[in-house]
HTML snippet that shows the backbone in 3Dmol.js (N, CA, C, O; Angstrom):
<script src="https://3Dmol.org/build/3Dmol-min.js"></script>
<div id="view" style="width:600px;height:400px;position:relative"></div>
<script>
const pdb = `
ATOM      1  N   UNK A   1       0.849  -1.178   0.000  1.00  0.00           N
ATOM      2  CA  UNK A   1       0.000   0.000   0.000  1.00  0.00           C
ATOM      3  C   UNK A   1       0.890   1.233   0.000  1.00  0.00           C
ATOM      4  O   UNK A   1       1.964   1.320   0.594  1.00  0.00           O
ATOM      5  N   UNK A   2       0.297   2.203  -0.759  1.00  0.00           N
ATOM      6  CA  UNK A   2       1.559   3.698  -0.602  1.00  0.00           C
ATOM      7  C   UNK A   2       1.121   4.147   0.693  1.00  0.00           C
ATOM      8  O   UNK A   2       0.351   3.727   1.556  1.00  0.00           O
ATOM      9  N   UNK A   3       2.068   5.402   0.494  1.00  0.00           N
ATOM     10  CA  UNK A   3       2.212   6.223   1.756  1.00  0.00           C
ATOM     11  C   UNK A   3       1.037   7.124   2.085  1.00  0.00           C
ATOM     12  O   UNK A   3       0.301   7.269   1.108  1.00  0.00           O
ATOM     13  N   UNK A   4       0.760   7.580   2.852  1.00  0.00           N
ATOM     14  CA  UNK A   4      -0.298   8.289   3.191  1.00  0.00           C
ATOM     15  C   UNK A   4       0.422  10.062   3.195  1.00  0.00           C
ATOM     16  O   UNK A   4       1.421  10.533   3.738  1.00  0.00           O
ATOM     17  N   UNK A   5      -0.518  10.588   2.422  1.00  0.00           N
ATOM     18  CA  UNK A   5      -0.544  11.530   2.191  1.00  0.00           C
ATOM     19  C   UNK A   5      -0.846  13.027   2.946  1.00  0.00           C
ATOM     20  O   UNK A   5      -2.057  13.037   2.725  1.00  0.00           O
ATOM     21  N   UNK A   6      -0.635  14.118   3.576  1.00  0.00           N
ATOM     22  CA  UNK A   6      -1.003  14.957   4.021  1.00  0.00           C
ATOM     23  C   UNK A   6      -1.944  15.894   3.460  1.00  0.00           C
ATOM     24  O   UNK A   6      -2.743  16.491   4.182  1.00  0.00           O
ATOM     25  N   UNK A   7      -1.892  16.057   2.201  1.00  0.00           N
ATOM     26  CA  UNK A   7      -3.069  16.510   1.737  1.00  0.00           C
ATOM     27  C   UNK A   7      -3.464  15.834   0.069  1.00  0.00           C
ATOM     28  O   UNK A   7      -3.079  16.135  -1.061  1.00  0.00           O
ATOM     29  N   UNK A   8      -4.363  14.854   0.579  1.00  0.00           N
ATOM     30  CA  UNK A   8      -4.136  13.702  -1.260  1.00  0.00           C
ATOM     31  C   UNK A   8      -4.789  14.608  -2.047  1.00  0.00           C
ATOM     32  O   UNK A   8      -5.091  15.755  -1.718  1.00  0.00           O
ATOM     33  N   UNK A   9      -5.025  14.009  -3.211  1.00  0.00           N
ATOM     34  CA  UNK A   9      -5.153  15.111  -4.065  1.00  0.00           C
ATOM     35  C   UNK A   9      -6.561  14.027  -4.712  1.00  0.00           C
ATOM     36  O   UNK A   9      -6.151  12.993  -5.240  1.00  0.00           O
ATOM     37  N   UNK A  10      -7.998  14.194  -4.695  1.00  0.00           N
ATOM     38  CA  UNK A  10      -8.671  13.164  -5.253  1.00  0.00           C
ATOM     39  C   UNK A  10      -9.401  14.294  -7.000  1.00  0.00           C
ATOM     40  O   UNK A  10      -9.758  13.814  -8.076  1.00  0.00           O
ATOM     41  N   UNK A  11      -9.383  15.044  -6.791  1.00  0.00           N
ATOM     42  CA  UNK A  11     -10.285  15.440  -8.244  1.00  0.00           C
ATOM     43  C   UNK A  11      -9.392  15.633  -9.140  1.00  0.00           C
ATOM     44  O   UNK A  11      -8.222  15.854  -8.827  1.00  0.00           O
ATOM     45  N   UNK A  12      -9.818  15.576 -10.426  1.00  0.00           N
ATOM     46  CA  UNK A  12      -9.279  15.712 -11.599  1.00  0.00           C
ATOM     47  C   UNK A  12      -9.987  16.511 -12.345  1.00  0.00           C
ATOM     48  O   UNK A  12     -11.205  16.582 -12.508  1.00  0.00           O
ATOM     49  N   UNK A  13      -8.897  17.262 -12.901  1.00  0.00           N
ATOM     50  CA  UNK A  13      -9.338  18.772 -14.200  1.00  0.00           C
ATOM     51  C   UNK A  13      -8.906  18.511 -14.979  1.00  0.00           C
ATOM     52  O   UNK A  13      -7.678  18.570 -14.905  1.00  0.00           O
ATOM     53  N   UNK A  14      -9.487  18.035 -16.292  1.00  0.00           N
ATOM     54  CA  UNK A  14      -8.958  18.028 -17.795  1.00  0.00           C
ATOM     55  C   UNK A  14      -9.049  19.312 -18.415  1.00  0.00           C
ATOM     56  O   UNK A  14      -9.632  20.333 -18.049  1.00  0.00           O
ATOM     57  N   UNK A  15      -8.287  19.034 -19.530  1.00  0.00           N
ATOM     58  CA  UNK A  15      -8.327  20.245 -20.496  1.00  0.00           C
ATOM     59  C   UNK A  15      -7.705  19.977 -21.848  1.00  0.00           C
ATOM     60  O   UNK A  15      -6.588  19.465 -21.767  1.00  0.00           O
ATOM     61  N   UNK A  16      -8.094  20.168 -22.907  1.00  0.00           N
ATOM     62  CA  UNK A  16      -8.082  19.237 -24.099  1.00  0.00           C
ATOM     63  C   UNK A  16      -7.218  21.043 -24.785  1.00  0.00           C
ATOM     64  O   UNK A  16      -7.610  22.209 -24.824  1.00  0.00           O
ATOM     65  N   UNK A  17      -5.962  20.334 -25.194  1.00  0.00           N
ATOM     66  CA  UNK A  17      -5.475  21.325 -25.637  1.00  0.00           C
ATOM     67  C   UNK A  17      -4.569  20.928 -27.317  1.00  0.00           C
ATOM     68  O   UNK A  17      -4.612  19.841 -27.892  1.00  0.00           O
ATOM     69  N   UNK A  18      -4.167  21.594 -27.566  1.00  0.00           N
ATOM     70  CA  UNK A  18      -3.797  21.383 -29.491  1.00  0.00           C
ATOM     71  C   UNK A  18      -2.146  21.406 -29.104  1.00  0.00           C
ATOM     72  O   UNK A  18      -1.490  21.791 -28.136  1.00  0.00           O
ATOM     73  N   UNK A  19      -1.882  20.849 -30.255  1.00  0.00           N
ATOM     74  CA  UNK A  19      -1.221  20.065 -30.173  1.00  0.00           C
ATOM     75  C   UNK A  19       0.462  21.329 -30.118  1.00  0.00           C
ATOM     76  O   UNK A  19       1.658  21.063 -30.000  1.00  0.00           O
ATOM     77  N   UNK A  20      -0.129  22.381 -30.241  1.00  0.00           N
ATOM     78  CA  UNK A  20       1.219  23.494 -30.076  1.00  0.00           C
ATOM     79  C   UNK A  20       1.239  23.532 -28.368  1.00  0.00           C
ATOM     80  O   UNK A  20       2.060  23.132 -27.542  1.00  0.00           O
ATOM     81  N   UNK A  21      -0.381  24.372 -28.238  1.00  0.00           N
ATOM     82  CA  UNK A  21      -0.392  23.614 -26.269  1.00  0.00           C
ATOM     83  C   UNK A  21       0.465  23.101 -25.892  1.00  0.00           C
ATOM     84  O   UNK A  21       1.452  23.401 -25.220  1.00  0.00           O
ATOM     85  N   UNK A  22       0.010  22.090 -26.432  1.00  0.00           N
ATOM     86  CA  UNK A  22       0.436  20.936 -25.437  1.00  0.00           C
ATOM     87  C   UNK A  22       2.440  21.150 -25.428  1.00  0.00           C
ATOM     88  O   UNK A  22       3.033  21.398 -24.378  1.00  0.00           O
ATOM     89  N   UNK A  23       3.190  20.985 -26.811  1.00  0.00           N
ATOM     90  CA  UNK A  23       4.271  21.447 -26.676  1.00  0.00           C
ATOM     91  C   UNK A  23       4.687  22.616 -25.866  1.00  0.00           C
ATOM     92  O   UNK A  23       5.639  22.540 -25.088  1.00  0.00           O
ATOM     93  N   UNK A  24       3.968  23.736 -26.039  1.00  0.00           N
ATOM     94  CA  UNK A  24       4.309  25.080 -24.866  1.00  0.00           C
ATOM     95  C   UNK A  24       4.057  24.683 -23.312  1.00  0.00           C
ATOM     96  O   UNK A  24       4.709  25.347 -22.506  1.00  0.00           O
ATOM     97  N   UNK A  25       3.116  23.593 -22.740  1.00  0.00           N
ATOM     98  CA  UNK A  25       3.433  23.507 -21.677  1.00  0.00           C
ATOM     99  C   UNK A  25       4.605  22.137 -21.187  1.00  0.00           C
ATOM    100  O   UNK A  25       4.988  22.261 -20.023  1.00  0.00           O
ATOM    101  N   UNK A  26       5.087  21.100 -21.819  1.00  0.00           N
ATOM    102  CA  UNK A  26       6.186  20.641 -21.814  1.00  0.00           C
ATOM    103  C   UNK A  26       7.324  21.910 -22.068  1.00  0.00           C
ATOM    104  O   UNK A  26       8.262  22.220 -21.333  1.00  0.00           O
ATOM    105  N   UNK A  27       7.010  22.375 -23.045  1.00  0.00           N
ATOM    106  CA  UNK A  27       8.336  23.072 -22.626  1.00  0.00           C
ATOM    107  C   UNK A  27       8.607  24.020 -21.056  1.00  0.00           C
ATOM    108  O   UNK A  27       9.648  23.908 -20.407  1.00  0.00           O
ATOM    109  N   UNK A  28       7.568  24.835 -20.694  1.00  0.00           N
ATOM    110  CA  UNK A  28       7.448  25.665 -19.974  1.00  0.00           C
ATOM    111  C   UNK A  28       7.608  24.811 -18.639  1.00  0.00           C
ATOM    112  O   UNK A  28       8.317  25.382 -17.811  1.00  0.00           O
ATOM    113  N   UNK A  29       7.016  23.337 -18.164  1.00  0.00           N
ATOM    114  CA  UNK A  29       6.931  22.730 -17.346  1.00  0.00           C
ATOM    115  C   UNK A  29       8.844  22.197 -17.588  1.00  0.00           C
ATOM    116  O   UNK A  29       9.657  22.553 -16.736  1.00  0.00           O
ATOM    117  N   UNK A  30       9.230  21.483 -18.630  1.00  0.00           N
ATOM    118  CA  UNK A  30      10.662  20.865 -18.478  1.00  0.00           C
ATOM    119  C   UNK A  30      12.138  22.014 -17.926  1.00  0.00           C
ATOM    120  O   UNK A  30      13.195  21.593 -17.457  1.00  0.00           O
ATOM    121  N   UNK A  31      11.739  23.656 -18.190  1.00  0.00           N
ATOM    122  CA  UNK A  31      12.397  24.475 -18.416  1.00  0.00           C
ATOM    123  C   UNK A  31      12.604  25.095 -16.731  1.00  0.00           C
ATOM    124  O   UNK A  31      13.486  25.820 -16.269  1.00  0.00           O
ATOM    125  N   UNK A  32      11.521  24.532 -16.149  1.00  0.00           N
ATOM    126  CA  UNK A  32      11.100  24.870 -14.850  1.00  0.00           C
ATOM    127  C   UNK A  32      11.560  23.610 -13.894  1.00  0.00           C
ATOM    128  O   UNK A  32      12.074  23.730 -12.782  1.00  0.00           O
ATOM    129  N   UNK A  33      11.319  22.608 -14.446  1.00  0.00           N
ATOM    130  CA  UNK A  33      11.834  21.423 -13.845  1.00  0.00           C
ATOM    131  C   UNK A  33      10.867  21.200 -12.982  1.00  0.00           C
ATOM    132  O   UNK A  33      11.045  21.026 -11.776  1.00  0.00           O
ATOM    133  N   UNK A  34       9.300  21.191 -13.823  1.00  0.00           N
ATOM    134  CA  UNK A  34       8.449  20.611 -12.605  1.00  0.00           C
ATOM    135  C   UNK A  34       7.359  19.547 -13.808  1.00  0.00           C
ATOM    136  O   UNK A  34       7.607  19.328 -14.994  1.00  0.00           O
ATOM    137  N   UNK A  35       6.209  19.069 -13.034  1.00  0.00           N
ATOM    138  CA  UNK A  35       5.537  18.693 -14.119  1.00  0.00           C
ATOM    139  C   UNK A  35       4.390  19.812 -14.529  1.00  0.00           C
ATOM    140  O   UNK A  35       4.318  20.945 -14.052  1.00  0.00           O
ATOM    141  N   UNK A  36       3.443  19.195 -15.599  1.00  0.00           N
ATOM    142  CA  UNK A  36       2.623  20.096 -16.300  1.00  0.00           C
ATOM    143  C   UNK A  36       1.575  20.303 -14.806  1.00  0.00           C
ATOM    144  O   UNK A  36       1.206  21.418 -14.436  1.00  0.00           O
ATOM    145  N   UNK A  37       1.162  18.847 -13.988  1.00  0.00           N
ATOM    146  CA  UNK A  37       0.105  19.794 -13.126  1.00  0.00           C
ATOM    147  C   UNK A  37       0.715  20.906 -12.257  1.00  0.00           C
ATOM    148  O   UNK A  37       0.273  22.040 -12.071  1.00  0.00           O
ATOM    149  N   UNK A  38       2.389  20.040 -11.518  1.00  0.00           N
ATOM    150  CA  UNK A  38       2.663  21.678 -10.313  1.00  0.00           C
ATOM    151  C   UNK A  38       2.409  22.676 -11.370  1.00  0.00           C
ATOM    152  O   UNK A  38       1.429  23.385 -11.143  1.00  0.00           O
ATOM    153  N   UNK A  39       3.029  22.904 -12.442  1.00  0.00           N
ATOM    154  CA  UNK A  39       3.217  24.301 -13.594  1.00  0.00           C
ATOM    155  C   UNK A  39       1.806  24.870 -13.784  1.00  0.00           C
ATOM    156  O   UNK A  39       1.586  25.996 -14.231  1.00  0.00           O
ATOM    157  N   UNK A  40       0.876  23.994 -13.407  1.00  0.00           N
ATOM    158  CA  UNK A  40      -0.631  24.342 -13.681  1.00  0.00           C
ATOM    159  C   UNK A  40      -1.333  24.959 -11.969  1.00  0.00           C
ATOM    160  O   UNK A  40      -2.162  25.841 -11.741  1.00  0.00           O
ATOM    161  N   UNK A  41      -0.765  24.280 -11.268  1.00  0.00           N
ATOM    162  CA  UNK A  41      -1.079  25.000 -10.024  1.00  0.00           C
ATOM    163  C   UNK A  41      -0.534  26.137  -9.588  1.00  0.00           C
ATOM    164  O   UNK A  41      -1.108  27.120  -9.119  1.00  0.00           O
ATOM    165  N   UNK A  42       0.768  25.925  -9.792  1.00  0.00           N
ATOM    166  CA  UNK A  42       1.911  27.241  -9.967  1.00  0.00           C
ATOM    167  C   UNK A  42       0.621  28.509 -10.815  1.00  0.00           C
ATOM    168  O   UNK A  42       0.004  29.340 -10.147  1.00  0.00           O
ATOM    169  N   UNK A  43       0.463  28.347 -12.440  1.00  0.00           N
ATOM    170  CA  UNK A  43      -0.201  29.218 -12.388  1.00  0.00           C
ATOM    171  C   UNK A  43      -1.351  29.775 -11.944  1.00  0.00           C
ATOM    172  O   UNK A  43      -1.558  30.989 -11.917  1.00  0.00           O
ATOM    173  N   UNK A  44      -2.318  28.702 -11.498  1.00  0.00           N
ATOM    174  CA  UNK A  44      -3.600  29.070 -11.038  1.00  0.00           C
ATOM    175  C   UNK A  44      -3.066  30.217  -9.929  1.00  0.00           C
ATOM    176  O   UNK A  44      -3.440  31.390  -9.933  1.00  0.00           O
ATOM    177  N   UNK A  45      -2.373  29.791  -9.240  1.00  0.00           N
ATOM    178  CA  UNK A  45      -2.342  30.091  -7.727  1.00  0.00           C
ATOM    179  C   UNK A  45      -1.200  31.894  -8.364  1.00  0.00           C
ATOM    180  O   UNK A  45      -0.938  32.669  -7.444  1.00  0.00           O
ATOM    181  N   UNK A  46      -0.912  32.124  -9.186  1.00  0.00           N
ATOM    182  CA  UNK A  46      -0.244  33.561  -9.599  1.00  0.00           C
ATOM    183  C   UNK A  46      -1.427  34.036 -10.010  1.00  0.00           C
ATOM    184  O   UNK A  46      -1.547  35.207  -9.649  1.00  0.00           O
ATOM    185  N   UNK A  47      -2.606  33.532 -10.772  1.00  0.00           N
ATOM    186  CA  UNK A  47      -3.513  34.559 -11.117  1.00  0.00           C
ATOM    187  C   UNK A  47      -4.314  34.482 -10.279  1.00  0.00           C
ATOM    188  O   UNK A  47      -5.242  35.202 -10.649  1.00  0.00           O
ATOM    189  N   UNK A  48      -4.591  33.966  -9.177  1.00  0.00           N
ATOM    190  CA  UNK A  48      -5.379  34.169  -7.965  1.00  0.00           C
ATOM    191  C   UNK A  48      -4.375  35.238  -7.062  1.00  0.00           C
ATOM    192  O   UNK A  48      -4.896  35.575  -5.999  1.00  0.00           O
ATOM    193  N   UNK A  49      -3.295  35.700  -7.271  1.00  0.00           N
ATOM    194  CA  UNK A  49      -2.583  36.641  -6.330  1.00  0.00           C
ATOM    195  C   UNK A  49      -3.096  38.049  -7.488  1.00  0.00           C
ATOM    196  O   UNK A  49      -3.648  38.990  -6.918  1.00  0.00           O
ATOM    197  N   UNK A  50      -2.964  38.133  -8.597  1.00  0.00           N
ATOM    198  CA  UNK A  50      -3.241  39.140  -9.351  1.00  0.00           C
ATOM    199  C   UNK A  50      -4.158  39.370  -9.237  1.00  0.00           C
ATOM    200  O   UNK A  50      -4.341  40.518  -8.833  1.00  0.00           O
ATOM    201  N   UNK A  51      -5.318  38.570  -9.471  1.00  0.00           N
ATOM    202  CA  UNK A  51      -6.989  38.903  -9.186  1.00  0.00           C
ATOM    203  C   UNK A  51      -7.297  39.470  -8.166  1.00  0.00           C
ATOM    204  O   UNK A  51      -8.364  40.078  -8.088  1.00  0.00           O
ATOM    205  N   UNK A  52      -6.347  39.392  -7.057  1.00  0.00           N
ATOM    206  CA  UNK A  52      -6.972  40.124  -5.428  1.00  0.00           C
ATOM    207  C   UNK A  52      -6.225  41.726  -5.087  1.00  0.00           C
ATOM    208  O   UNK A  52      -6.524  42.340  -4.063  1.00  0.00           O
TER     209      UNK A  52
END
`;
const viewer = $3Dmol.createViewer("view");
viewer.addModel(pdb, "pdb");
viewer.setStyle({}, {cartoon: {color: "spectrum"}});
viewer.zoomTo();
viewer.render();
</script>
C-alpha cells in the first residue's frame, strides 16, 4: 500500500489542448523542472494573487 498523504489530491481537471499547447506547456513545465500539473497549479495560484 503507498504512503499516506497529508493533503491527497482526489479530483481531476482536464483540459483538451492542441497540439502546439500541449508542446508550450512541456516546454514551460521541463524548463522549470516541474511537471505540467505543479506548472498548472503554480499558475492558477499567480492569477489568484493578481486577481486580489
Amino acid at each position: 500500500m503507498g504512503r499516506m498523504l497529508q493533503y491527497p489530491r482526489y479530483n481531476v481537471v482536464s483540459l483538451r489542448v492542441t497540439d502546439e499547447e500541449l508542446s508550450l506547456l512541456q516546454e514551460l513545465a521541463e524548463s522549470r523542472r516541474m511537471s505540467i500539473s505543479k506548472l498548472m497549479r503554480f499558475a492558477m495560484y499567480k492569477l489568484a494573487e493578481i486577481s486580489n
